[in-house]
MARTOR-545722 format. One record per residue: residue in one letter; y negated, x, z of N, C-alpha, C in turn. Coordinates in nm, 4 decimals, decimal comma. Layout:
residues N
a	Y	X	Z	Y	X	Z	Y	X	Z
...
END
This chain:
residues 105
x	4,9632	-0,3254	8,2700	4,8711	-0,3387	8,1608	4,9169	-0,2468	8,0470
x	4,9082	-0,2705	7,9014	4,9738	-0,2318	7,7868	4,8040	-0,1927	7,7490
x	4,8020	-0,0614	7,6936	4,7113	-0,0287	7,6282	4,7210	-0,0288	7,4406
x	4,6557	-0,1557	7,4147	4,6446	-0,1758	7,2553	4,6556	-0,0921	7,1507
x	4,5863	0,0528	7,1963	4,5490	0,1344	7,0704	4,7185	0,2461	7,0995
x	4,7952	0,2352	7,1758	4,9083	0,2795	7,2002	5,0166	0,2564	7,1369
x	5,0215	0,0849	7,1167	5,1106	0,0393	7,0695	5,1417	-0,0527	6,8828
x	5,2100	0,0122	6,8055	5,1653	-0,0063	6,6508	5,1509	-0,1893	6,6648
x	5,1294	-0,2897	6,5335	5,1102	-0,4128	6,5389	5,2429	-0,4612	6,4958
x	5,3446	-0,4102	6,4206	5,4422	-0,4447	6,3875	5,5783	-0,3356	6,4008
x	5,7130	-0,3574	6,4371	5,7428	-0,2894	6,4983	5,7957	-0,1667	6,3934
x	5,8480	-0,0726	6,3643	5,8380	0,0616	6,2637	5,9915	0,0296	6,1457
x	5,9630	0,0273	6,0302	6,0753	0,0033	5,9615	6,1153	0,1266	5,9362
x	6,2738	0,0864	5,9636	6,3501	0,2174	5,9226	6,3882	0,2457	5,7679
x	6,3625	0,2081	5,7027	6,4081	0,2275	5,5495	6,5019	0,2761	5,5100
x	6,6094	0,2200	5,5921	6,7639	0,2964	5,5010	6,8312	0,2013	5,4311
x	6,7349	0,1048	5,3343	6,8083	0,0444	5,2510	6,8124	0,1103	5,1186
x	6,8639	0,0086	5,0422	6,8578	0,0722	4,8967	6,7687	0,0466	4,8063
x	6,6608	0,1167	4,8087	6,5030	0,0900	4,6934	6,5996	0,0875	4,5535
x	6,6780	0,1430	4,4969	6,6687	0,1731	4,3931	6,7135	0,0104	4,3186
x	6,7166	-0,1021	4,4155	6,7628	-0,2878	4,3638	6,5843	-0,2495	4,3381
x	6,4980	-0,2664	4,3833	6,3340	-0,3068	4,4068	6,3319	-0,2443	4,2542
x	6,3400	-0,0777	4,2552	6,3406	-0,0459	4,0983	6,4304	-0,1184	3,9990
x	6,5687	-0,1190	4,0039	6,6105	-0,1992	3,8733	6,5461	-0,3564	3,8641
x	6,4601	-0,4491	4,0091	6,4203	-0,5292	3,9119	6,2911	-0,5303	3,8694
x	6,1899	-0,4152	3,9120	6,0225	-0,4251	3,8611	6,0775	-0,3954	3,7185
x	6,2018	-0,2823	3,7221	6,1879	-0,2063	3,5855	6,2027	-0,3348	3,4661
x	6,3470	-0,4035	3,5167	6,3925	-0,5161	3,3973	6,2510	-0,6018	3,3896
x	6,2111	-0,6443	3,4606	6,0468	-0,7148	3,4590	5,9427	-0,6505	3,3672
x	5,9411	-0,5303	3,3847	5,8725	-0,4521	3,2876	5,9396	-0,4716	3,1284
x	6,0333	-0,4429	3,1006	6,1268	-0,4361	3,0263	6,0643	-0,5699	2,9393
x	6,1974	-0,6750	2,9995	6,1595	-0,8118	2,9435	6,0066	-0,8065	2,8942
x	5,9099	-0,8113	2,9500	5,7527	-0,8773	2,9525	5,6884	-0,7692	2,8398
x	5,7492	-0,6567	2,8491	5,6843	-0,5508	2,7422	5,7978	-0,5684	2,6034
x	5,8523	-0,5384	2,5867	5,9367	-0,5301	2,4278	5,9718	-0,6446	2,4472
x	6,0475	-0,7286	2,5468	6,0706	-0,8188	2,4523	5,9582	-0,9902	2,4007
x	5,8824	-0,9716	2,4998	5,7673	-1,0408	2,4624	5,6179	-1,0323	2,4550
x	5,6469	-0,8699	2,4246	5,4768	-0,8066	2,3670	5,5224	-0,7918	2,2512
x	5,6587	-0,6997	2,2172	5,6988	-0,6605	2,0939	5,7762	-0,7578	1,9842
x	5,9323	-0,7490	2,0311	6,0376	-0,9166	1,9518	5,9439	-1,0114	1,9617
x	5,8665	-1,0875	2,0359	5,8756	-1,2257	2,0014	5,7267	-1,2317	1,9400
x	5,6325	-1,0845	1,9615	5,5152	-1,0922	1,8601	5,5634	-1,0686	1,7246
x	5,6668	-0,9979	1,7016	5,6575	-0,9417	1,5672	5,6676	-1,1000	1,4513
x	5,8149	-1,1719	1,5638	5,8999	-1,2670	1,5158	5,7664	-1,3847	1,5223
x	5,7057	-1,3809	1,5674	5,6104	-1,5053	1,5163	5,5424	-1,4751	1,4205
x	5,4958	-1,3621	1,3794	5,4258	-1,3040	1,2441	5,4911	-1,3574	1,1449
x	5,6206	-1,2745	1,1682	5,7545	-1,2472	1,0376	5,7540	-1,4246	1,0535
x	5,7351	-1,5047	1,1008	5,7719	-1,7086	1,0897	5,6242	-1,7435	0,9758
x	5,5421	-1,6543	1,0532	5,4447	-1,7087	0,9604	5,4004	-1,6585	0,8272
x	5,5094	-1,5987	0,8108	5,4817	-1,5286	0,6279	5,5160	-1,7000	0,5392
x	5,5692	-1,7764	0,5596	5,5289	-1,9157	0,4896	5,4270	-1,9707	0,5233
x	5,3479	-1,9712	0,5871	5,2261	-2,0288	0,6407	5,1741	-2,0005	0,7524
x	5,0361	-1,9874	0,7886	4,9990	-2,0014	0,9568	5,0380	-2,1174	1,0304
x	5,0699	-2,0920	1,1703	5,0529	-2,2287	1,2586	5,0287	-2,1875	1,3854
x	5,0444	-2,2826	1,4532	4,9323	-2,2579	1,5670	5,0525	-2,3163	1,6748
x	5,0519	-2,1681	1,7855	5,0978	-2,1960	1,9320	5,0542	-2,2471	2,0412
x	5,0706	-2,3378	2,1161	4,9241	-2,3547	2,1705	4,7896	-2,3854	2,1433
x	4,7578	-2,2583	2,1911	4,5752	-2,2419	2,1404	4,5623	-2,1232	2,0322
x	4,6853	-2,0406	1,9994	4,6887	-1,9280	1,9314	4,7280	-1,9521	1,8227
x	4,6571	-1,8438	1,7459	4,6909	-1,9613	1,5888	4,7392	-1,7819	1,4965
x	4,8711	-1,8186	1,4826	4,9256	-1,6978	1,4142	4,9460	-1,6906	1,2609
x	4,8860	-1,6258	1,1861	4,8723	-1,5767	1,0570	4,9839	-1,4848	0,9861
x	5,0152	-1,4574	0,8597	5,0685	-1,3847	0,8070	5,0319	-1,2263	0,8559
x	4,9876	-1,1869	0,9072	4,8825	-1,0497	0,8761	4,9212	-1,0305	1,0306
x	4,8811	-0,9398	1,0714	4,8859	-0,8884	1,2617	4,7535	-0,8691	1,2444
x	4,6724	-0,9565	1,3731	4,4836	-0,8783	1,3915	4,4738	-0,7802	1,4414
x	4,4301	-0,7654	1,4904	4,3875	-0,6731	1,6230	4,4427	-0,7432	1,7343
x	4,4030	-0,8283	1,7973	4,4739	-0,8595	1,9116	4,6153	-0,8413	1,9022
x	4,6605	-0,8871	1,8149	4,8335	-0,8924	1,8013	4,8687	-0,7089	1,8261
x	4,7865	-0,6484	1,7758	4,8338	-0,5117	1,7526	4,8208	-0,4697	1,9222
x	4,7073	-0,4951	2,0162	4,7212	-0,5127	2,1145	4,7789	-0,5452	2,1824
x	4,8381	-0,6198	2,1805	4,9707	-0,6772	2,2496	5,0858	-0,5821	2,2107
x	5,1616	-0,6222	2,0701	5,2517	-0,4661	2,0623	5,1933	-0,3087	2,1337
x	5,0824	-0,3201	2,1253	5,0884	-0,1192	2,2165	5,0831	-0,1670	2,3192
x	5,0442	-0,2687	2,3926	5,1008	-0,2717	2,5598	5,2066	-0,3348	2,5522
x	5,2508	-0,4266	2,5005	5,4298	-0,4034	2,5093	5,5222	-0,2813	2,4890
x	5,4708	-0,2562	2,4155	5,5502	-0,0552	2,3394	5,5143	0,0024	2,5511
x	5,3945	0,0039	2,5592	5,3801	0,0944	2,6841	5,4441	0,0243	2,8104
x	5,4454	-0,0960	2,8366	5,4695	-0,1789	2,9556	5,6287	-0,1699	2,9631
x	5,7104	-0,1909	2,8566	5,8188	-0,1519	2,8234	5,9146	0,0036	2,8621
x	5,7452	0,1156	2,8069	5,8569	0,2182	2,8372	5,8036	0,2643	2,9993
x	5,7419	0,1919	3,0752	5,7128	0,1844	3,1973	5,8655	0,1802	3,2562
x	5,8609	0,0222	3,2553	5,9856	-0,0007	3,2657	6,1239	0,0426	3,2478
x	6,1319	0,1117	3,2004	6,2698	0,2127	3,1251	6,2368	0,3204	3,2354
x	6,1194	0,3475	3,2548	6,0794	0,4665	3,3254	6,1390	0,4543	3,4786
x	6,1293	0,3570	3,5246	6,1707	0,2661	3,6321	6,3151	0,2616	3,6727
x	6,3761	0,2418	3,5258	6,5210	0,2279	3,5470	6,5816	0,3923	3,5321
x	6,5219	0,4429	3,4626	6,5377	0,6162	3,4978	6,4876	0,6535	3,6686
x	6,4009	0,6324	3,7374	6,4239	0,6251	3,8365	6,5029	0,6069	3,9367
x	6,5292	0,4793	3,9122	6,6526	0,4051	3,9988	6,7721	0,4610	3,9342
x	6,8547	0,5451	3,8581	6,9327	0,5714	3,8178	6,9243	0,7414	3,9110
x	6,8294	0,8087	3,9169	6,8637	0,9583	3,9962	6,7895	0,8932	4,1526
x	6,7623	0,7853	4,2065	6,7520	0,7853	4,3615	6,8442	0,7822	4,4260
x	6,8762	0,8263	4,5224	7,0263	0,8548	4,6219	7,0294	0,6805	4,6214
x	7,1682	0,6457	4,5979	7,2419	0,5046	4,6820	7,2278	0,5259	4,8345
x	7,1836	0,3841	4,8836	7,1521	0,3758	5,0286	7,2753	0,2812	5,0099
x	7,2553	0,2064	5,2023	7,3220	0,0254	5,1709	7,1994	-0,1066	5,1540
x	7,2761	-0,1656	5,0727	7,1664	-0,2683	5,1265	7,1632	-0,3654	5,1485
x	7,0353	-0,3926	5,2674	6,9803	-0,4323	5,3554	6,8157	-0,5326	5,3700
x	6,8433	-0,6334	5,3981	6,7516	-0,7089	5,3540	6,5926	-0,6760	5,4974
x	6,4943	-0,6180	5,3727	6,3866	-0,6168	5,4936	6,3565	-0,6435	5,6062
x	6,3553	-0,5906	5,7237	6,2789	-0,6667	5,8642	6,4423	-0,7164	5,9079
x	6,5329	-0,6929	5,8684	6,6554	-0,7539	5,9388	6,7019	-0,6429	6,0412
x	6,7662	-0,7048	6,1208	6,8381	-0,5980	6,2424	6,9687	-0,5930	6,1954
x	7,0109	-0,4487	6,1323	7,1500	-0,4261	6,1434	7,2130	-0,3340	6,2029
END
């Protein structure tokens, strides 16, 4: 007989792979999704609509930045330097090998 509260539910990962792949891609994810499409591609639809407004979708972009738009640039500005933050990370974590999760090597 195996006593339940003895034995863990899954068996113990050793973690000697290399985290610092997991960081370079949340970071580039961050990256991309914050500057370049909170920041470049808000600014660049503004700067399109200095000849006229038109409408994306359901979003209808004006000459002017609202408030929302400005919202979006400061969490792109921040989501962005998240991300950078990330890749500064992964740049001073020790190199492991790597090794794909839950695999036996």
């Amino acid at each position: 007989m195996v006593d339940l509260h003895e034995t863990p539910a899954t068996p113990p990962f050793d973690g000697k792979g290399d985290e610092r792949i997991g960081y370079y891609l949340a970071g580039a994810t961050l990256v991309v999704l914050g500057w370049v499409l909170g920041v470049v591609v808000n600014l660049l639809l503004h700067v399109a609509a200095r000849s006229g407004p038109f409408l994306v979708w359901t979003v209808h972009f004006g000459p002017t930045m609202g408030p929302y738009a400005w919202a979006v640039f400061g969490l792109g500005l921040a989501t962005g330097t998240l991300g950078a933050g990330l890749f500064w990370v992964a740049r001073t974590t020790a190199r492991g090998p790597f090794v794909l999760p839950g695999a036996d090597y």
